[in-house]
N, C-alpha and C positions, 0 to 999 in steps of 0.2 A: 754760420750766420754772418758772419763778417766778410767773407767771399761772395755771398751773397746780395747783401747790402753792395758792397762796394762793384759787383758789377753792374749791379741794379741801377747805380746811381752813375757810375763812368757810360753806362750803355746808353741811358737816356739824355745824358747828354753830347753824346755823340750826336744822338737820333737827331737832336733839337740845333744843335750846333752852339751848345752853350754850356760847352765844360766847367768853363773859368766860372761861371758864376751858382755852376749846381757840385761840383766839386767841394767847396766848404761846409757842405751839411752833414760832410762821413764826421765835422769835429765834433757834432753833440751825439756818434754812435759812443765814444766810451763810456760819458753819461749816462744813459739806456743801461749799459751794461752792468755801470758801476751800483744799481739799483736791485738786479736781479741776482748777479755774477759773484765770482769769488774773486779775489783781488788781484792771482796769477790772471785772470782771464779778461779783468779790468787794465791790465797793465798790458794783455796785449793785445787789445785791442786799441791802445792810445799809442802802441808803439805802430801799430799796423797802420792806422790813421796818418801820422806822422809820416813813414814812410810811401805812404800813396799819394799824398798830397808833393812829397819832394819830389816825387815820380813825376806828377802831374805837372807841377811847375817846371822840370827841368827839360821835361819833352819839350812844351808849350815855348819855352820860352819870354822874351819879351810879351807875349800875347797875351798872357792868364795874369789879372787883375792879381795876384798873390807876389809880397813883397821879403823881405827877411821879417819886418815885424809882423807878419802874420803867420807866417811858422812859429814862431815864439809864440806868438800866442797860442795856437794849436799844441807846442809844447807841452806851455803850462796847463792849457786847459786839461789834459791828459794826464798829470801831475794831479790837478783838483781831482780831475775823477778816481783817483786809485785812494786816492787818502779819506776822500769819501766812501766810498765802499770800505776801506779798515774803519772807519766809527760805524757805520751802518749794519757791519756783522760785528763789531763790538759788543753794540747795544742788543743785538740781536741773542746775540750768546747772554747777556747780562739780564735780559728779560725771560731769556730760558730758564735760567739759574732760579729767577725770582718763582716763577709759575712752576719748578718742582719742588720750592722751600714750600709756596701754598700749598701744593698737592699733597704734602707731607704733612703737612700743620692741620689740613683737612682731614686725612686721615685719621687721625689722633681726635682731633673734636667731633667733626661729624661721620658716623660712622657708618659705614655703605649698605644700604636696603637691599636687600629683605633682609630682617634677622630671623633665626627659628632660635627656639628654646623650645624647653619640654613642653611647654604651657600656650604657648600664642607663636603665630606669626607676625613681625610687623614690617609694613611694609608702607612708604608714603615720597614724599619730595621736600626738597630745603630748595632754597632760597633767598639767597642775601639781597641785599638792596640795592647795595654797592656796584657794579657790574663788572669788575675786572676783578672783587675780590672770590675766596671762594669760600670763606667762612666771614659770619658777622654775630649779633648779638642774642639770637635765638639758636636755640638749643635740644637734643636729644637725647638720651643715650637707651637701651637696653640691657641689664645685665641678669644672666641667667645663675641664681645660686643656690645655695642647701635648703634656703628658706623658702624659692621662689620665684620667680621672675618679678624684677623691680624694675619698674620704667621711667623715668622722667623725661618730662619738656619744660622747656623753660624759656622766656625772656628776658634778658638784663637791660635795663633803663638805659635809652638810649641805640642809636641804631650802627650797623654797620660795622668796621674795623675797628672802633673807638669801645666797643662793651667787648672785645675778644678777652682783656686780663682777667675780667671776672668771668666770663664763661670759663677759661681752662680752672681758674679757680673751684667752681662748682662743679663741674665736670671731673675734678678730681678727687674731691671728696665724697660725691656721689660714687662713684665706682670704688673706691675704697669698705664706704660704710654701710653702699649695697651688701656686701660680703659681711661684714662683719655684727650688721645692727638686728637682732632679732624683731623688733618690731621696727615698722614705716616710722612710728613717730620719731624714734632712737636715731633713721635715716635724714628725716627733716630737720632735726638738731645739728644733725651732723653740718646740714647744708647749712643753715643757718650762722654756726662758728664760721665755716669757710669763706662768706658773702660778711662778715663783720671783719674776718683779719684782713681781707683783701682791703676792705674800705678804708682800715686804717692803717695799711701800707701806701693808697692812695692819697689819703691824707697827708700825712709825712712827705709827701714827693709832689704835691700842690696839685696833683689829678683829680677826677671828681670824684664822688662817691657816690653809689650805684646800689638800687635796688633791684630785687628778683620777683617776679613772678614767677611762680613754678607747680606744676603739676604732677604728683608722685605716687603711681602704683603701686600694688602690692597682686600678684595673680601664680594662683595655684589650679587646683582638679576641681575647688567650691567654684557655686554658679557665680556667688556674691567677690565682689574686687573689692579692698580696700584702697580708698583714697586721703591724701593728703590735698589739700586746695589752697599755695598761697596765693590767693589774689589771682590765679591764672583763671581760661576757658574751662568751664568745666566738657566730661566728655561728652559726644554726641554717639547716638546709638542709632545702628539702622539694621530694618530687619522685614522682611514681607511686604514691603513698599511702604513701611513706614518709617520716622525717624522720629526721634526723642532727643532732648536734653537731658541724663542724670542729674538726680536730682540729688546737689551734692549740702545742703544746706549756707547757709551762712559762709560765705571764704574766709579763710585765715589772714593774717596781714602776710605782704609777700617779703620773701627773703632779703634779712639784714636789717627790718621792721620790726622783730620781734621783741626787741626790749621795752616796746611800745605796748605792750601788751600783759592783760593781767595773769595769763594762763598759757600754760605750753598746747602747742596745735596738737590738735587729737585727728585720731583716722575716722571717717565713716565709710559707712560699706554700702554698695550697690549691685544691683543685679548685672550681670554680663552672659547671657545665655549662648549654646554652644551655638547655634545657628544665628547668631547675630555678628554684625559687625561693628567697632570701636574706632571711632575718628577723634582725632585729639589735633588740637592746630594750635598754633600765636594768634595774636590780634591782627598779624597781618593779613588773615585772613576776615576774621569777622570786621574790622572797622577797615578796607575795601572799598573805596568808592566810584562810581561811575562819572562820567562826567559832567554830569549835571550836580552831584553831591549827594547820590542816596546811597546807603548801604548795599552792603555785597547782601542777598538774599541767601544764606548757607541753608537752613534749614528745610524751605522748599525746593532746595538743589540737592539735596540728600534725599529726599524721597523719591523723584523721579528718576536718581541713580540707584535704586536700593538693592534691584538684581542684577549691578556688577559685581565683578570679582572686587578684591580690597585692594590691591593695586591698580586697577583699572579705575577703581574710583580715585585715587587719587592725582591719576594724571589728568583725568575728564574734570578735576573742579579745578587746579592747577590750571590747565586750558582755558576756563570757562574765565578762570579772573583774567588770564590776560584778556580776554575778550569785553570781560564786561567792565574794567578799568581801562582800555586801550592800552594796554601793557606801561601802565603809569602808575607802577606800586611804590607807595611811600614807606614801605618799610620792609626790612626782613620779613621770611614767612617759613613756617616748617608745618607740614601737613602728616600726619600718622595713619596708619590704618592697622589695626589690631583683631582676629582672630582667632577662634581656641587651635590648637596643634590639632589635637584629638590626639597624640604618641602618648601623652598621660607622664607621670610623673612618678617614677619606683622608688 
């Protein structure tokens, strides 16, 4: 490139008969460079610059408009460009670093679709609201155990990187007391303690304190699911080109609310038939708006998607919001799609 350049630019000034005045544009080549390049190849390219211009001037003579103080400055300018190029792959390396710390923290929180268990497949999309992050305040998990397949989603008050401490918080006592809690309610409790320590660890350190919304399975070989409902979406059901809302009664208060309350959350059950499919979302989905200010339309969007696959549906309504929002979502969003296995459970 530089042999290049620098014929390019001696050639045509030859052509033109105007060395002396097209000769000074080789000093913003190690700039160019110092942009794309590594900083041996920034460096020689300011040394090459350097030496073709002394070249130039010393053929020339008196003739060519270049002085001692304009080498110096060619000098230094070549000097800027290499030091520029070392912060520029500094930052470079230092944003790598950061995007495999998220990559890793992601892992750990949102955990990569499809899952199988014995009992369902789930399969759906996240998205933060954030755009460089790659987790925020909405939530998932599946965990497949003795009892059953336990699923939750969730929202934590509040959007973006700022609700991550209580997502790992719930996230982590969910996957614990998935395993360990014979009944859902025993699991809800669970989450419950987790979302009140956090709060008052948050408290003590002058952070805010943050409630859940949260949505929590219970799915085995029966047709019927049990459900837990804090305050979240209940599910939506699609099947034969129809779709439904379960009908999940009355919601619970949501997580870290519950002292508010006279009575511990109890499960109700609903139907989930083996040919049907299970979609579970955040609010980022149903409160969605267009830009004039009307709601995302979910439920006549679930019908006339009803014979896709459960992954195909959830990239087609994913798709459909950036469209019908102009890709202008005001908050986190996590989309689910839920199946029976059919492998059965021994």
């Amino acid at each position: 490139m530089l042999l290049v350049v620098t014929v390019a630019v001696l050639g045509l000034g030859l052509l033109v008969g105007a060395v002396d005045r097209l000769v000074p544009l080789l000093i913003f080549l190690p700039a160019v460079i110092s942009g794309v390049g590594s900083v041996a190849q920034t460096t020689t390219a300011s040394v090459w610059v350097v030496a073709t211009i002394g070249f130039v001037v010393a053929s020339e003579g008196e003739g060519i408009g270049m002085d001692l103080g304009a080498m110096t400055f060619t000098a230094l300018f070549g000097v800027w460009s290499v030091l520029s190029c070392r912060y520029r792959i500094a930052r470079e390396e230092e944003i790598h670093r950061l995007r495999s710390a998220g990559a890793a923290l992601q892992s750990q929180i949102v955990r990569p679709l499809p899952v199988r268990t014995a009992d369902v497949v789930v399969d759906g999309v996240y998205e933060p609201v954030e755009e460089d992050a790659t987790v925020g305040g909405d939530m998932y998990e599946v965990v497949d155990t003795d009892h059953g397949t336990r699923v939750m989603i969730a929202d934590v008050q509040g959007k973006g990187l700022h609700a991550i401490g209580a997502a790992i918080a719930l996230l982590g006592a969910f996957r614990e007391a998935a395993h360990r809690e014979r009944s859902l309610a025993g699991v809800v409790e669970a989450l419950e303690t987790a979302v009140v320590r956090h709060n008052e660890g948050a408290r003590r350190t002058g952070e805010y304190e943050r409630f859940v919304t949260a949505l929590v399975l219970h799915i085995d070989a029966r047709v019927e699911v049990e459900a837990v409902n804090c305050g979240h979406i209940a599910p939506y059901l699609v099947a034969h080109s129809h779709a439904w809302q379960a009908d999940l009664g009355e919601p619970e208060l949501p997580l870290g609310l519950g002292r508010l309350a006279d009575k511990r959350r109890e499960a109700v059950r609903f139907a989930f038939p083996p040919d049907a499919t299970m979609l579970l979302c955040t609010d980022g989905v149903t409160e969605a708006r267009d830009p004039r200010g009307a709601f995302y339309p979910l439920e006549p969007r679930l019908r006339a998607w009803a014979r896709r696959s459960s992954s195909a549906l959830a990239e087609a309504l994913l798709d459909d919001l950036h469209a019908f929002t102009a890709a202008d979502f005001g908050d986190d969003l996590a989309i689910l799609t839920l199946r029976r296995s059919g492998s059965g459970r021994h």
